[in-house]
MIKOLDREN-640715 format. One record per residue (C-alpha): y, x, z; residue number from 1. Coordinates in nm, 2 decimals, decimal comma, padded with zeros to 4 digits, always signed. Each point is the difference from the previous one (the first is absolute). Last residue first. Layout:
N
@yy:Y; xx:X; zz:Z; k:NUM
...
% end
This chain:
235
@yy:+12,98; xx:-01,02; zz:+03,55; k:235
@yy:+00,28; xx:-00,18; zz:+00,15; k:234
@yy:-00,11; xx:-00,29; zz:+00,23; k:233
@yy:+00,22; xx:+00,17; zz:+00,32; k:232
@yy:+00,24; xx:+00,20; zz:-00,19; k:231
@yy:-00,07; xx:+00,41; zz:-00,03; k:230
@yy:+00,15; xx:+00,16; zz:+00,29; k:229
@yy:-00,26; xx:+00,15; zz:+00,18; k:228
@yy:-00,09; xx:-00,08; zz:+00,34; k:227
@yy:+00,01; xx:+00,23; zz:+00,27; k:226
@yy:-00,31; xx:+00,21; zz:+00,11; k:225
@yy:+00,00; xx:-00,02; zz:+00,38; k:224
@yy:+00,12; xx:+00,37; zz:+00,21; k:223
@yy:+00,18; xx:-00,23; zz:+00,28; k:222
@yy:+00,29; xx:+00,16; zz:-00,02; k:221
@yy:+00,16; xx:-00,27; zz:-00,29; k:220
@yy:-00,08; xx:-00,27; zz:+00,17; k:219
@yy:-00,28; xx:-00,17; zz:+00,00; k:218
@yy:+00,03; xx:-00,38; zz:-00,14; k:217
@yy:-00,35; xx:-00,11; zz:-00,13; k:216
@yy:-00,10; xx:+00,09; zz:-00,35; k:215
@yy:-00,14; xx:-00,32; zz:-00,23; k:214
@yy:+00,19; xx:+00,11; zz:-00,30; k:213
@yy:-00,19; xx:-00,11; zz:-00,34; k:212
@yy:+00,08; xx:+00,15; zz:-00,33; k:211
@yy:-00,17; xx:-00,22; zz:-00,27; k:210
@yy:-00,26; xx:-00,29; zz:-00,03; k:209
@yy:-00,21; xx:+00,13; zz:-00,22; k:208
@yy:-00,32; xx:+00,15; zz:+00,16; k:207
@yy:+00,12; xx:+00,34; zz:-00,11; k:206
@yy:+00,33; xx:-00,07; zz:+00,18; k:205
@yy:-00,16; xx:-00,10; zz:+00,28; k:204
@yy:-00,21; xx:+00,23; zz:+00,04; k:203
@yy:+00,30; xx:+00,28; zz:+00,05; k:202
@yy:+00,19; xx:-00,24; zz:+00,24; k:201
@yy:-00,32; xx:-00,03; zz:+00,22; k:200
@yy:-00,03; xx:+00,34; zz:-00,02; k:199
@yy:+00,35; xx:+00,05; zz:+00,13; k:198
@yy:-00,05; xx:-00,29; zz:+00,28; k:197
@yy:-00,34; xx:+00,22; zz:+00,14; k:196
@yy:+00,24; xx:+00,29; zz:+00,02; k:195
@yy:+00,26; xx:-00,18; zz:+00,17; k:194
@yy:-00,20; xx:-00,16; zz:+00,22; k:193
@yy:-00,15; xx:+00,31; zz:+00,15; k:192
@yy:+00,34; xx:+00,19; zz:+00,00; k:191
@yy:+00,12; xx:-00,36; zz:+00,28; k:190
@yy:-00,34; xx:+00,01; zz:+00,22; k:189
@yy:+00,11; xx:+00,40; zz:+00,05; k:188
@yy:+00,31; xx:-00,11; zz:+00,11; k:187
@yy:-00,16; xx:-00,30; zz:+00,23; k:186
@yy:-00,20; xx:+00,32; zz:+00,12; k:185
@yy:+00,27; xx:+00,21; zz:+00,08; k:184
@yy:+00,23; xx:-00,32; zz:+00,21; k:183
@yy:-00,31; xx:-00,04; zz:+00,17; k:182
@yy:+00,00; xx:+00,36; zz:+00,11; k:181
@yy:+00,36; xx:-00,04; zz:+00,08; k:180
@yy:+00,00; xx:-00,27; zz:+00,18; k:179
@yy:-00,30; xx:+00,14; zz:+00,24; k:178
@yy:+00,17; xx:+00,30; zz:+00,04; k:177
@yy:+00,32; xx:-00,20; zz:+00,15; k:176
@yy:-00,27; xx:-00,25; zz:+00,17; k:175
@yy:-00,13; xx:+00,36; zz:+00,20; k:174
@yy:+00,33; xx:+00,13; zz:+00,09; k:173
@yy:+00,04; xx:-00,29; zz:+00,20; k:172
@yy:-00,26; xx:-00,28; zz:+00,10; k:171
@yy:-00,26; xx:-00,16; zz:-00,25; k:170
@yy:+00,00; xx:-00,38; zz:-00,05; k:169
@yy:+00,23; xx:+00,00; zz:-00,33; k:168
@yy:-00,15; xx:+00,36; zz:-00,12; k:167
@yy:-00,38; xx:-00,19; zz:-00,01; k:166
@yy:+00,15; xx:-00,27; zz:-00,22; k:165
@yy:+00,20; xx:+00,21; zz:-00,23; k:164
@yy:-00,31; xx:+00,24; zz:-00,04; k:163
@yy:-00,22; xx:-00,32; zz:-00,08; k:162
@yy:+00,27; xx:-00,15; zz:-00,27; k:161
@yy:-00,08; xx:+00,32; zz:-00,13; k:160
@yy:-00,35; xx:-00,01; zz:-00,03; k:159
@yy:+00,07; xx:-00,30; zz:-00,13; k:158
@yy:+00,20; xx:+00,14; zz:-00,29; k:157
@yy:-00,25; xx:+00,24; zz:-00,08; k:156
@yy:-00,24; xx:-00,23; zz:-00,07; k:155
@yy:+00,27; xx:-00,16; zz:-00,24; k:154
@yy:+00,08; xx:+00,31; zz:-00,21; k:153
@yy:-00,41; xx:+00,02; zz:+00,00; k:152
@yy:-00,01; xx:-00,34; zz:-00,15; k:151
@yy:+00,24; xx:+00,08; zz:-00,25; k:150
@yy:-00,20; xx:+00,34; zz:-00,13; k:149
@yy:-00,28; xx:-00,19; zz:-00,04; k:148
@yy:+00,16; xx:-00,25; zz:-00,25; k:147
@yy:+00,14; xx:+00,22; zz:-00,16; k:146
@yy:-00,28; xx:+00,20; zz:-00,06; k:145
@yy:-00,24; xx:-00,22; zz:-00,05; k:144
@yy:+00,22; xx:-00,19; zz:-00,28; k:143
@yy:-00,04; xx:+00,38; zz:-00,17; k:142
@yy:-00,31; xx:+00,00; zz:+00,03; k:141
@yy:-00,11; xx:-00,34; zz:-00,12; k:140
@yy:-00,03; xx:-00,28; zz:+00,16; k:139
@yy:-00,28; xx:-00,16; zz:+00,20; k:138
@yy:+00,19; xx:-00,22; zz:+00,27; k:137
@yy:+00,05; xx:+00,19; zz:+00,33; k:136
@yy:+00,05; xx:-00,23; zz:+00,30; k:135
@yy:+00,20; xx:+00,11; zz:+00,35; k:134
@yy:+00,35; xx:+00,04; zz:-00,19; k:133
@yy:+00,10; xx:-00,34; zz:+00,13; k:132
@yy:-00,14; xx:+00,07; zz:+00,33; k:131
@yy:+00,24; xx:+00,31; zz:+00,08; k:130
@yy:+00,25; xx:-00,22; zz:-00,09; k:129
@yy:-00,03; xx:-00,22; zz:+00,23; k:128
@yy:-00,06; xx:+00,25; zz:+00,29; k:127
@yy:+00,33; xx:+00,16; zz:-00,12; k:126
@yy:+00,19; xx:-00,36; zz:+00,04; k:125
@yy:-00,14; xx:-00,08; zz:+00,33; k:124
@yy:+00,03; xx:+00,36; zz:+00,11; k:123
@yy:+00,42; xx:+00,02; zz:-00,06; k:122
@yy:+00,02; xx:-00,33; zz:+00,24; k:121
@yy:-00,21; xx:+00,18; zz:+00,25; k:120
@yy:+00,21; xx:+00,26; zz:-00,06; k:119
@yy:+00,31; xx:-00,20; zz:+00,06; k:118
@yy:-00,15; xx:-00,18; zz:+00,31; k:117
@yy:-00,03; xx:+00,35; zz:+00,21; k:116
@yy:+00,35; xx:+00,08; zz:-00,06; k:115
@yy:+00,11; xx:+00,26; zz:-00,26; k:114
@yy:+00,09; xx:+00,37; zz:+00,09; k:113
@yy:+00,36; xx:+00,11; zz:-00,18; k:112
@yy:+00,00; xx:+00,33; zz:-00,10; k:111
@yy:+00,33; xx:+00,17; zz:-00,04; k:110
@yy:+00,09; xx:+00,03; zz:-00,37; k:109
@yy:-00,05; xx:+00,28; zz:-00,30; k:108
@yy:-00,34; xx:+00,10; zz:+00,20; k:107
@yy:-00,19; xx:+00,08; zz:-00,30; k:106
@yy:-00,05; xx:-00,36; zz:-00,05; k:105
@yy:+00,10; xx:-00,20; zz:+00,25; k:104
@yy:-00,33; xx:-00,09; zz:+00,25; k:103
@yy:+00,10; xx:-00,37; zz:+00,17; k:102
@yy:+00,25; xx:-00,07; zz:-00,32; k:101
@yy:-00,19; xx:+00,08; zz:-00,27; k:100
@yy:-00,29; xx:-00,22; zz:+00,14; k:99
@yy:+00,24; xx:-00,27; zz:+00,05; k:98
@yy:+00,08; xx:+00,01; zz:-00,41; k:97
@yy:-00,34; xx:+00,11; zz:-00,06; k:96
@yy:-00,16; xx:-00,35; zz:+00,17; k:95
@yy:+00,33; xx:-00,20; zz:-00,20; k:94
@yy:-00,15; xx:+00,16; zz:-00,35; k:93
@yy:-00,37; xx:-00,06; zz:+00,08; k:92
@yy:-00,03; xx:-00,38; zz:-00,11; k:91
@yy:+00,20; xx:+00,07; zz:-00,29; k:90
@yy:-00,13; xx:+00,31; zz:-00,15; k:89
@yy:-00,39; xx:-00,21; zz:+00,11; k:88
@yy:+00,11; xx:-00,25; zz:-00,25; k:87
@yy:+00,11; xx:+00,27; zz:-00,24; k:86
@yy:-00,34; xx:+00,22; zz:+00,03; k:85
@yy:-00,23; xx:-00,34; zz:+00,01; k:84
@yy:+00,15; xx:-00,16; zz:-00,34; k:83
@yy:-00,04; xx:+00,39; zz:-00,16; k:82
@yy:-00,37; xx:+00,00; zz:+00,13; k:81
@yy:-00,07; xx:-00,34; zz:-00,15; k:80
@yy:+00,13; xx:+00,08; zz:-00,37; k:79
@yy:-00,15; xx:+00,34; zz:+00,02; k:78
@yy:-00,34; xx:-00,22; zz:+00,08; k:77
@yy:+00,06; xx:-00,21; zz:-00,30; k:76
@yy:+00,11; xx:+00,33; zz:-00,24; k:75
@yy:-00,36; xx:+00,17; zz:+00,16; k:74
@yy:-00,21; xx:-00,30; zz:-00,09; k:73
@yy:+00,13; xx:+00,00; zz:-00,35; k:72
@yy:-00,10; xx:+00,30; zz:-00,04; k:71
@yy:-00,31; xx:+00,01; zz:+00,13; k:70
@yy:-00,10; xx:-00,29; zz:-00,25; k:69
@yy:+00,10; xx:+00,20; zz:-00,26; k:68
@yy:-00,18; xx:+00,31; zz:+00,07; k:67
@yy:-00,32; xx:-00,26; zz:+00,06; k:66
@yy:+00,06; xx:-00,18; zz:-00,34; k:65
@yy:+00,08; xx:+00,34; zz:-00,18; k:64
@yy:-00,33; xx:+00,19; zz:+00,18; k:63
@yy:-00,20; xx:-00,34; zz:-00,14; k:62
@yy:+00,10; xx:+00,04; zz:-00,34; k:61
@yy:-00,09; xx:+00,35; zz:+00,01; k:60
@yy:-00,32; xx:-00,08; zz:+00,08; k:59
@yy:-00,08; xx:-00,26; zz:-00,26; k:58
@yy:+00,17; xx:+00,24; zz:-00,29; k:57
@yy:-00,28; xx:+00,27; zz:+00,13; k:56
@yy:-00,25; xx:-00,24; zz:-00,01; k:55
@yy:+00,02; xx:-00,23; zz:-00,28; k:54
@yy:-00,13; xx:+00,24; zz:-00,33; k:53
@yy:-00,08; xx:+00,32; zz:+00,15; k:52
@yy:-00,18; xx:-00,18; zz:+00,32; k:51
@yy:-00,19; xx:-00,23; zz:-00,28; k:50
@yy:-00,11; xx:+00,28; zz:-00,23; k:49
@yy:-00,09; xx:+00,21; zz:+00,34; k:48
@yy:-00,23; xx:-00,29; zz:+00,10; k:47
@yy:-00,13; xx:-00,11; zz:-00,35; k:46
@yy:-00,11; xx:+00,34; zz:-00,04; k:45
@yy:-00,12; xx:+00,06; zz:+00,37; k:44
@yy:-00,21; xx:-00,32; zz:-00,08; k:43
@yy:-00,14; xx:+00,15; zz:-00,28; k:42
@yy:-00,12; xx:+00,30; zz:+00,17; k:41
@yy:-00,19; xx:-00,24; zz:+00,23; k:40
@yy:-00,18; xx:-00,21; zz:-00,20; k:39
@yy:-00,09; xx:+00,31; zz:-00,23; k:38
@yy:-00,12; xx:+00,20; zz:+00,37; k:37
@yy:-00,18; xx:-00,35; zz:+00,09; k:36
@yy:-00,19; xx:+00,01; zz:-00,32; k:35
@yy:-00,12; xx:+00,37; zz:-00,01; k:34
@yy:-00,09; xx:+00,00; zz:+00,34; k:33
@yy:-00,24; xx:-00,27; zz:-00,07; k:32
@yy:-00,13; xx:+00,19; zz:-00,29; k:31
@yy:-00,10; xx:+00,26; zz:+00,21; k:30
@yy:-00,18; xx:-00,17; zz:+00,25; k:29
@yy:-00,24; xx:-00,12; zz:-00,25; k:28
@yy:-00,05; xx:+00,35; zz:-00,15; k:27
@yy:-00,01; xx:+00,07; zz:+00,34; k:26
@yy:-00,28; xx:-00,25; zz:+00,08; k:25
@yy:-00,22; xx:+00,12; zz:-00,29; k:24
@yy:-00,13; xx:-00,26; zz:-00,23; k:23
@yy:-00,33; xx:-00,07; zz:+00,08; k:22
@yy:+00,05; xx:-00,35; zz:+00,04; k:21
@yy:+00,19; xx:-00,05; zz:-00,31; k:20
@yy:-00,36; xx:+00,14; zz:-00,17; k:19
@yy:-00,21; xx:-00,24; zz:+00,21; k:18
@yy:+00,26; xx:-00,29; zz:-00,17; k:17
@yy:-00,02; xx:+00,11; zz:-00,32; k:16
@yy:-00,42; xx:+00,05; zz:+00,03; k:15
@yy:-00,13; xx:+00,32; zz:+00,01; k:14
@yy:-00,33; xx:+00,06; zz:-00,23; k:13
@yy:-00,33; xx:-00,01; zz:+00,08; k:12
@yy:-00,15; xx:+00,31; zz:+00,01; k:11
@yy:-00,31; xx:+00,04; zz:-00,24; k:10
@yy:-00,37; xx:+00,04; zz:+00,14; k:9
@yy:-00,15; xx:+00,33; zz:-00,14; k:8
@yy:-00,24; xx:-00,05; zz:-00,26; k:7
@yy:-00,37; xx:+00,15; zz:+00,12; k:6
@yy:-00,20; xx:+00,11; zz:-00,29; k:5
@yy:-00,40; xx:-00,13; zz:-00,05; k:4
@yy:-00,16; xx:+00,30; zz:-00,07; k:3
@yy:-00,31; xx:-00,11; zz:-00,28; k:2
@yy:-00,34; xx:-00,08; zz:+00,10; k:1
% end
């Protein structure tokens, strides 16, 4: 009898499906990566296009309402400060007036010591004040300024009405150097105004509504910047 010759059983072959199966994950993987990297680069695209396009113009839009906005807030609050400045000119003026006459300025006169009921008179009306300056609206630097510098004038105005009052109870020499200690720091009260009512003047000219001249009556030893010339408006 004749060999009989083994044939060699043929693989099947891979189905599509078997052979998606065996795809390698990273191949996989891979084009994954490749998809959300396009997704993403294009929405940088659109992204910059768009900030190029509307952004920048957007932006500065909003800086000119804001800058505007500020300053029209600082010409209101000038407007308020300068309405404070000449009402408290007016309430102060008769308190300086006595003041100048208890502690003379440089000694040009003979002091004359107030009563007990004057200064308390003198602290109603500084006290006041004092108060009216308590509050600081947002403003603007120079607005601060002012502003700041006119509440410390009037600090120092109580401190003085506080000397006057200690020298009225106080026995000789020590009410003389009492008076004229007060009489120093209502000075000093008087310099701090006038600088805080020369920035006022400067902003509000810049803020439109010309030269203003809210200085209080010094004298002219007591070292206070004077007021300028220019008419009251002008400017």
């Amino acid at each position: 009898m004749g060999r009989t010759t083994s044939v060699g059983r043929a693989r099947p072959g891979k189905s599509p499906r078997q052979a998606a199966a065996a795809r390698s994950p990273r191949s996989r993987w891979g084009s994954a990566t490749a998809l959300v990297t396009t997704f993403a680069l294009g929405f940088a695209v659109a992204f910059v296009t768009g900030s190029w396009t509307s952004g920048p113009d957007a932006t500065e839009r909003r800086i000119a309402e804001l800058e505007q906005a500020e300053a029209q807030r600082d010409v209101e609050q000038v407007g308020t400060l300068i309405e404070l400045a000449k009402g408290g000119r007016e309430r102060l003026t008769p308190v300086l007036q006595a003041m100048a006459e208890a502690s003379p300025l440089q000694h040009t006169a003979a002091p004359a010591a107030p009563t007990i009921d004057e200064v308390r008179g003198w602290r109603d009306v500084v006290s006041a004040e004092v108060q009216r300056y308590a509050e600081t609206p947002s403003a603007g630097n120079g607005v601060n300024v002012a502003r700041t510098g006119m509440r410390t004038a009037v600090q120092q105005l109580a401190a003085a009405v506080d000397g006057f009052a200690a020298a009225v109870t106080a026995p000789q020499p020590l009410a003389g150097e009492l008076l004229t200690l007060a009489g120093a720091q209502r000075t000093l009260a008087l310099r701090t105004w006038s600088v805080a009512a020369l920035q006022l003047d400067v902003i509000s000219i810049d803020a439109g509504k010309g030269h203003v001249h809210v200085y209080l009556p010094s004298g002219p030893d007591s070292g206070a910047i004077p007021a300028d010339t220019a008419p009251e408006g002008s400017g």
